[in-house]
N, C-alpha and C positions, 0 to 999 in steps of 0.2 A: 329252370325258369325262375326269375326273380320273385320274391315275396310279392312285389307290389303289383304283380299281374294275376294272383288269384284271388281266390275271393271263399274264403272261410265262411263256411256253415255257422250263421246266426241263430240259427231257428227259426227264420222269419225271413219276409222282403223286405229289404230298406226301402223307407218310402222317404223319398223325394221333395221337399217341396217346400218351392222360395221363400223366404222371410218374406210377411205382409208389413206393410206400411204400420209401426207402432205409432199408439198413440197416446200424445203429451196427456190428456188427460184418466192415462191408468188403460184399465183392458177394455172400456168406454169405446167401442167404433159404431158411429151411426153412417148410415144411407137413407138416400130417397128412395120410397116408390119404386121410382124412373129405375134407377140403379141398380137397386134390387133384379129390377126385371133383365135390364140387358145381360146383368151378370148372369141370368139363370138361360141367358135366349146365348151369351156366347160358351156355356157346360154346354148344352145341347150338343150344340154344332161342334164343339172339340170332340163330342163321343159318337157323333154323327160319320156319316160316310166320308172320308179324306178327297174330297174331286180334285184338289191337288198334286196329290201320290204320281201323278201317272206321267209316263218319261224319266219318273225316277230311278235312279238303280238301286239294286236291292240294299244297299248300304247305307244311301240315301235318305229311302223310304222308311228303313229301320230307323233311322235318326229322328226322319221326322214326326214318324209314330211315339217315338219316346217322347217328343218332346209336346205331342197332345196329348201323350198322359199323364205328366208332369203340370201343364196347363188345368187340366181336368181338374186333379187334386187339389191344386193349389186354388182354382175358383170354388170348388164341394167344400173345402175350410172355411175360407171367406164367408160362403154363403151360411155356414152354420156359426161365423163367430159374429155376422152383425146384427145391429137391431135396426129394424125398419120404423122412423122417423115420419108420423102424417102430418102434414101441417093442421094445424088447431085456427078456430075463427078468431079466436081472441087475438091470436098475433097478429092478426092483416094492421097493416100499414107503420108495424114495424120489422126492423130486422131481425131473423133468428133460421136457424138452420132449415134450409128447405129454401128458402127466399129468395126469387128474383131481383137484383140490387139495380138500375140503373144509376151511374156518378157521373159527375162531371169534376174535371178539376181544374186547374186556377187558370190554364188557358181553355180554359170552356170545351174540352174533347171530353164528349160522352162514352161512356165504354158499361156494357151491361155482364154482373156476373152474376151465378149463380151459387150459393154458398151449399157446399156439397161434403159429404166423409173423405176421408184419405183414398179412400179403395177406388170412389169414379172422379177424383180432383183432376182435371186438362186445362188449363188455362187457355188455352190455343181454342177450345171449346165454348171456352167463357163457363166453367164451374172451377170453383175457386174453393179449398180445403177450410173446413170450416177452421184448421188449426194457424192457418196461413194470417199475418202479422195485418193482411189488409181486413178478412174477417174478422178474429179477433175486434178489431178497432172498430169495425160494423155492429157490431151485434148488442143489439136492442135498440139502436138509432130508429128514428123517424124522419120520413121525408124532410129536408130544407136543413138538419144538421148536418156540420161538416166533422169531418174526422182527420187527423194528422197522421200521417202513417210515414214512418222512416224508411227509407229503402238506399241501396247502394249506394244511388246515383245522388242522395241528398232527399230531406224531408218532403212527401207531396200532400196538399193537402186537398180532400175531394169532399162533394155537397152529394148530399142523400137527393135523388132526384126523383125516383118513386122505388114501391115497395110492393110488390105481387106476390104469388105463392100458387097462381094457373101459370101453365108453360105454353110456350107461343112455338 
């Protein structure tokens, strides 16, 4: 049998488990709250009962058991390498991490995000990386300033439309 099909005594289990999202500002990773929590509500349910397993074959199921323990790990890291971010009163009604952003930009199309850590960032979601080039440009802004933010497609430039910090 080839070398590359066994697996030599470590002394240990090799653990698993994906690179997190690094961050431009050093080993600095913040989250919300919010984030915090789903991240600890989807551990649960990876170490929870699989009600998906079934119809599987045993090969299958073996796979996909690896791969919610590999999930597990990788969230139990995460969950011990961030800091949980409260929003403070002093900030209201400006931007800063945590913050509800509604913009508008030069053809007047509104779009609402939410400036969030690397770890719960979805745009598709509307939370937007605090690290992300639009953030960035946001952050300390007040309602009615605009911000110029470069992107692919050519410079866009967007107006602070309000500034919250409760979630809708």
């Amino acid at each position: 049998m080839s070398k590359a099909f066994t697996k030599e005594d470590s002394g240990g289990d090799e653990v698993l488990v994906p690179p997190r999202p690094k961050s431009s500002s050093g080993d600095k990773r913040y989250i919300t709250p919010e984030g915090y929590r789903a991240l600890q509500e989807e551990l649960a349910a990876t170490q929870g009962p699989d009600s998906g397993a079934e119809g599987l074959t045993p090969l299958e199921a073996g796979v996909r058991r690896q791969e919610r323990e590999r999930r597990a790990r990788h969230l139990a890291a995460t969950l011990e390498e961030v800091r949980v971010v409260e929003p403070e009163a002093a900030q209201e009604g400006r931007v800063f991490f945590g913050a509800w952003v509604e913009l508008e930009d030069e053809d007047g199309e509104r779009t609402r995000y939410r400036i969030v850590g690397l770890d719960e960032a979805d745009v598709k979601s509307g939370r937007l990386s605090v690290e992300s080039p639009l953030a960035r440009a946001l952050l300390g802004k007040e309602v009615g300033e605009a911000v110029l933010v470069e992107r692919p497609r050519g410079a866009v430039e967007y107006t602070v439309v309000s500034v919250e910090y409760a979630s809708h």
